[in-house]
N, C-alpha and C positions, 0 to 999 in steps of 0.2 A: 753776667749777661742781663742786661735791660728785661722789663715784661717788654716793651717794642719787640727787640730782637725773637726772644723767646717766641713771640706770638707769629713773627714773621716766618721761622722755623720751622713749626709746626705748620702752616700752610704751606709752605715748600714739601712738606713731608708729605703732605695731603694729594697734594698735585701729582707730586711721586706714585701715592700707592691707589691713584684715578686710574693713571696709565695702566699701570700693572692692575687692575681689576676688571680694563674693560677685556681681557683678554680670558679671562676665567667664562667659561662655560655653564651652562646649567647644571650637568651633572655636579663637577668642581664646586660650585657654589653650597651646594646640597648638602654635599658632602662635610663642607666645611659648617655649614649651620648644622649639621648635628652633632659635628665636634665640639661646637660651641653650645649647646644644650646638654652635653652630656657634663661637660665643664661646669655649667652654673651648677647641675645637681651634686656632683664630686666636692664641689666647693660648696656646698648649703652651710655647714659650719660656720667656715670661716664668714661667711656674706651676713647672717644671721648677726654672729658677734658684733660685725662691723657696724648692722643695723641696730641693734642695743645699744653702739654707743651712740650713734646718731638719737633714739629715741631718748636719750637721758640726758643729751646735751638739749633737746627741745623743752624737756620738762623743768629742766633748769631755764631755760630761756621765757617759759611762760605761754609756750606757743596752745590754741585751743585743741580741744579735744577731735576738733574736726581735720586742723591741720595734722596732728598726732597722727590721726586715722592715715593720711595721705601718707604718711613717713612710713608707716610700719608694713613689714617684710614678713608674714606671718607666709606658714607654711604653704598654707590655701595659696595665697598669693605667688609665690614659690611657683608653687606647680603652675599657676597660670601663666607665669611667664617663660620659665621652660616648656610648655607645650605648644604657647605661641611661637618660639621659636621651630621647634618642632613642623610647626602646622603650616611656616612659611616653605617649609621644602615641597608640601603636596599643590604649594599654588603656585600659577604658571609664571614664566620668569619674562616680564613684559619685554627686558632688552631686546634688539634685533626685531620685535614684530614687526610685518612689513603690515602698516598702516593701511595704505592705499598705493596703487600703481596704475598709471596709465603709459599712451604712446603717445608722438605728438605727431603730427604732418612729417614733419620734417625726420622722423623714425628715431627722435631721440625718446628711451627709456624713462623715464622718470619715480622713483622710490621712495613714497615716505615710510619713515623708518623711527622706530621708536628708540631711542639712544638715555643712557644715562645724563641726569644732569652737572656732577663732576661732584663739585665738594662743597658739603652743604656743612653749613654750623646751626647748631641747635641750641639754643635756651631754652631751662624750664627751671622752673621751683617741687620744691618738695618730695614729690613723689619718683624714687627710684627704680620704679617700675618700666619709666620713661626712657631710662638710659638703654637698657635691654631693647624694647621696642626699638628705638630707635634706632640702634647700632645695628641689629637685623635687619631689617626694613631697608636700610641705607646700601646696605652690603649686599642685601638679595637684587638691590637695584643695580649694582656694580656702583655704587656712589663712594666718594670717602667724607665720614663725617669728624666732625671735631663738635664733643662736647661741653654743654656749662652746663650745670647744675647747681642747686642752691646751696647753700653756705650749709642748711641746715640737712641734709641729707650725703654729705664730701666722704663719709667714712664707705657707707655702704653704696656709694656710686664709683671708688675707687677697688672696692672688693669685686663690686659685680664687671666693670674694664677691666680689670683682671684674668678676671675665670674666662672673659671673654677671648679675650689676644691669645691669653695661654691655649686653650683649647684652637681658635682658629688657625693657629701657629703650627700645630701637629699636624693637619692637613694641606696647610699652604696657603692660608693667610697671609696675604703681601703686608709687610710691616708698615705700621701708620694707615692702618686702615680704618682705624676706628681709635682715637684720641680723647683723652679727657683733658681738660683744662683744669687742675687740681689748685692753683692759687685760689684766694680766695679775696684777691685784690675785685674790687667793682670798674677798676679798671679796664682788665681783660675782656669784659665785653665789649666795651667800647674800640679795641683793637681788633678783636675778631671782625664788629661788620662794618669794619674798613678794610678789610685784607683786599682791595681789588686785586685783580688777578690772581687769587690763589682760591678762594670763598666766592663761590658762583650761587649760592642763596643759604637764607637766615631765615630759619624758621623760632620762632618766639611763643613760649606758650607760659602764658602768667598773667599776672593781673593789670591793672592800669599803668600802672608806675614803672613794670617790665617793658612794657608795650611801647609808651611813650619814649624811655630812653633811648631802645632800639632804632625806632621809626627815626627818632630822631638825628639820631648820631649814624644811622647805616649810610657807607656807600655802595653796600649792593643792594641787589632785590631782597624785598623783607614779603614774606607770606604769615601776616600775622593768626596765630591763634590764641585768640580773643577769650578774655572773660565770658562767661555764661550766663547773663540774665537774662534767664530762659523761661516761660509764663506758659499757665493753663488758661485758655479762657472755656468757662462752662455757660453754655449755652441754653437760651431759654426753654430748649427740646432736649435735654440733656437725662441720659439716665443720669441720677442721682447714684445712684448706688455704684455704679462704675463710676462715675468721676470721683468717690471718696478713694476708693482702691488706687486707681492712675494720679491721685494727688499726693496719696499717702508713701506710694512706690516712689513717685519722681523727686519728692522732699527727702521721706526719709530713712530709703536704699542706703546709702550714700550722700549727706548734705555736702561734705568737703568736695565734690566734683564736678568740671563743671557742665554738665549735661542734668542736674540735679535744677527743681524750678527755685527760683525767688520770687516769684508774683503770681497769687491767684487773681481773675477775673472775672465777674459775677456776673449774671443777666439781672439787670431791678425785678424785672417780674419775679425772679424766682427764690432771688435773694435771702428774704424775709423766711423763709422754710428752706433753704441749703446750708446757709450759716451758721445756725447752731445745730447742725447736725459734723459739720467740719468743725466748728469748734471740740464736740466734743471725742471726734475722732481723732482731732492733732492735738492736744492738751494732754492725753492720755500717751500721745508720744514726747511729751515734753519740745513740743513747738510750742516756740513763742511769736503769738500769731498781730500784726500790725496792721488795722483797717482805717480807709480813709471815713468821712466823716459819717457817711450812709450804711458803712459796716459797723464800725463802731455804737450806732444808733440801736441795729440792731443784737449786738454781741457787746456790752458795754463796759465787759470786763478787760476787751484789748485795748494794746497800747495803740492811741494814737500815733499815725503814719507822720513822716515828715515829708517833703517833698524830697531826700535824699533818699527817702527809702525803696524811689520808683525805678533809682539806677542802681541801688544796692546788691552786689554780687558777695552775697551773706556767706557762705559756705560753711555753712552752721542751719543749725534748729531752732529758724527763724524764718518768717514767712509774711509778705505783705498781701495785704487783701484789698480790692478794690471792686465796688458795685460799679457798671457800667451802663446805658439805657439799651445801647445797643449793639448789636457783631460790631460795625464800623467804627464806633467810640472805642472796643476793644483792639482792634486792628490798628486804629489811627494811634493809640499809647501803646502797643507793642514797637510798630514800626518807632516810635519816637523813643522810648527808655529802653529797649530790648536793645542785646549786643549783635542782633542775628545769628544767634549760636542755632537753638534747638526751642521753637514754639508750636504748642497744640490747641485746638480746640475738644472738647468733647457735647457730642452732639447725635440726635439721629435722625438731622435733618440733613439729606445731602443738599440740599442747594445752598444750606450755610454752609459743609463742608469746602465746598464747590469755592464761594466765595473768601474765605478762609483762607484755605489754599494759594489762590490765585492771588491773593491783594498782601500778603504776607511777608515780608522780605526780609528771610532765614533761609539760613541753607540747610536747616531741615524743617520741616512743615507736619506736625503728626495731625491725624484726625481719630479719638478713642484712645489715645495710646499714651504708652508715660515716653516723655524726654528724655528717659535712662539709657534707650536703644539705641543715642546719636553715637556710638561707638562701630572701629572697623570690626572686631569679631562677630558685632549683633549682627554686623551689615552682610557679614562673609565674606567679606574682605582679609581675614587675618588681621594681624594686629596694625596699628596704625600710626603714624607720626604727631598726628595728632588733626582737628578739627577745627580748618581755615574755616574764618569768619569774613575772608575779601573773597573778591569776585572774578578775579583774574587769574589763571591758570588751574585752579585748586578752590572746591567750594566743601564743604561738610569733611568727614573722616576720608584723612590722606593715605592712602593704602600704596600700593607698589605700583598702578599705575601712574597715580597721581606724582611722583619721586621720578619720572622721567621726562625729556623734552624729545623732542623729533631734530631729524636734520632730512633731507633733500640727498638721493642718490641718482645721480643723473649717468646713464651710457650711455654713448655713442661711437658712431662709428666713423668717425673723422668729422661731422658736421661742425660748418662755422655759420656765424651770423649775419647777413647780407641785407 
């Protein structure tokens, strides 16, 4: 069999177990996500070993320390993702809400109604944590998904579909409910978002060159989730001392993610006395810190900035710095290098807050706060599919409402159109 065919199959399969899910209930559904949670933990062994090997094929491969970070399946992590699963049966199950309903003149009924979106495919890199989320998420929606994952994570993305089918399965998991794509042809993506009529949306979560093949070769709907070049701007009214902590958090929590910043923002005024007090905050964390020519002046031990370093999506302990004159000089270089992932100001001035906010164009806007929290469980959402950077259906962390579309339920009672 062809990857064509192969790939054509598996959305037929998909299509298949759409039907069969929108039929499952809340209760059923529940039921079945704790089957599937009790499964990843029955299976931590084997998901573990699988992730060993993935992390030794990476280190053979040369991948960084930051990506490593994203591979690995450490116990912590473990538990976060079985509880996520867990935590999705306490939140409410959006299928069937009736949206809105009115009557018309004419006495016909009208229903909007929140309905699943059918069969979604997902891309991502690295991180197998993704696959869990997302095959939950999908599945609490009544959706059927088909996954890809990256080359460098195949072992323990095929351990953790696993534990998942097996456990769903004991409760009544309709088969093909949840698919991985286990080739490792670059092919298959390209077949996936052309399945018209089988793959009703393509969610993408990766970096430039993920992004761009997608968008480019999709023929369905694509809801990109975009790179993270996500920036602090600190403000001429700024405590000090909280923007070290909120800088130090949103760098270096987690560099490899991407809700993590790549670009600080200076006020000039204050520049001259914030900078080497961040230099010698982040140096101590092994950031390697990159200023344009007015930081550099005054911190002259950093590496000059390049003009690629203003789009750079680092995911690493690396950080560019840029003196600005004013809010608007900072806003006007966000909006232009930023991916509109997740950007802050820190400040305690509300009417730069105020303006900040408002002039911003990101689907998350912090003020005082680190860009670590653009995730669905900070949000309470439960877990997420991931964090749209477009504007259209889906903006910040995609949770279970965002995974549904509406349709129109009209009654009547014999009425025609005259």
């Amino acid at each position: 069999m062809t990857l064509h065919d192969t790939m054509i199959e598996m959305g037929d399969r998909a299509v298949a177990a759409e039907r069969q899910l929108t039929t499952l209930g809340t209760r059923r559904k529940n039921l079945i996500l704790e089957a599937m949670a009790d499964s990843l933990d029955a299976s931590r062994a084997q998901i573990k070993e699988a992730n060993a090997r993935d992390m030794a094929a990476g280190r053979e491969a040369g991948l960084s320390d930051a990506m490593l970070d994203r591979l690995l399946l450490s116990d912590k992590r473990m538990d976060t993702m079985i509880s996520g699963v867990r935590a999705l049966v306490a939140l409410k199950d959006p299928v069937g809400e009736k949206i809105s309903r009115w009557i018309r003149p004419n006495s016909l009924v009208i229903n909007k109604i929140r309905t699943p979106i059918g069969v979604i495919g997902i891309i991502f890199e690295s991180r197998p944590n993704v696959t869990v989320d997302a095959a939950a998420l999908c599945f609490k929606t009544s959706n059927a998904v088909i996954l890809r994952g990256g080359r460098e994570a195949i072992e323990s993305n095929i351990a953790l579909v696993n534990a998942l089918q097996a456990g769903g399965a004991l409760k009544g998991l309709p088969p093909h409910s949840i698919q991985l794509i286990t080739t490792l042809d670059h092919d298959a993506v390209r077949e996936l978002v052309q399945l018209q009529g089988r793959v009703d949306l393509v969610i993408p979560r990766g970096g430039k060159a993920l992004i761009r093949a997608v968008t480019e070769q999709a023929h369905v709907p694509v809801i990109k989730h975009y790179q993270g070049v996500c920036h602090i701007y600190v403000d001429v009214e700024a405590n000090q001392a909280q923007a070290l902590d909120i800088i130090e958090n949103a760098k270096c929590s987690r560099p490899g993610v991407c809700n993590a910043i790549e670009t600080v923002l200076v006020h000039e005024a204050i520049a001259a006395e914030f900078l080497p007090k961040l230099d010698e905050r982040l140096t101590a964390k092994r950031v390697e810190l990159r200023g344009d020519e007015a930081a550099c002046a005054i911190v002259p031990t950093w590496v000059p900035a390049t003009p690629e370093d203003w789009d750079a999506e680092y995911l690493d302990l690396i950080l560019a710095v840029g003196v600005v004159p004013t809010l608007d000089d900072a806003v006007d270089h966000i909006n232009r290098h930023g991916s509109h992932h997740s950007d802050g100001i820190v400040t305690t001035d509300e009417a730069a807050q105020t303006a900040f906010n408002q002039q911003v164009d990101s689907a998350c806007v912090y003020s005082n706060a680190s860009t670590r929290f653009t995730d669905g469980g900070e949000f309470g959402m439960g877990a997420e599919i991931g964090i749209s950077t477009d504007k259209l259906h889906a903006r910040g962390p995609m949770g279970l409402e965002e995974l549904t579309t509406y349709k129109y339920i009209i009654l009547g009672d014999g009425q025609i159109r005259t």
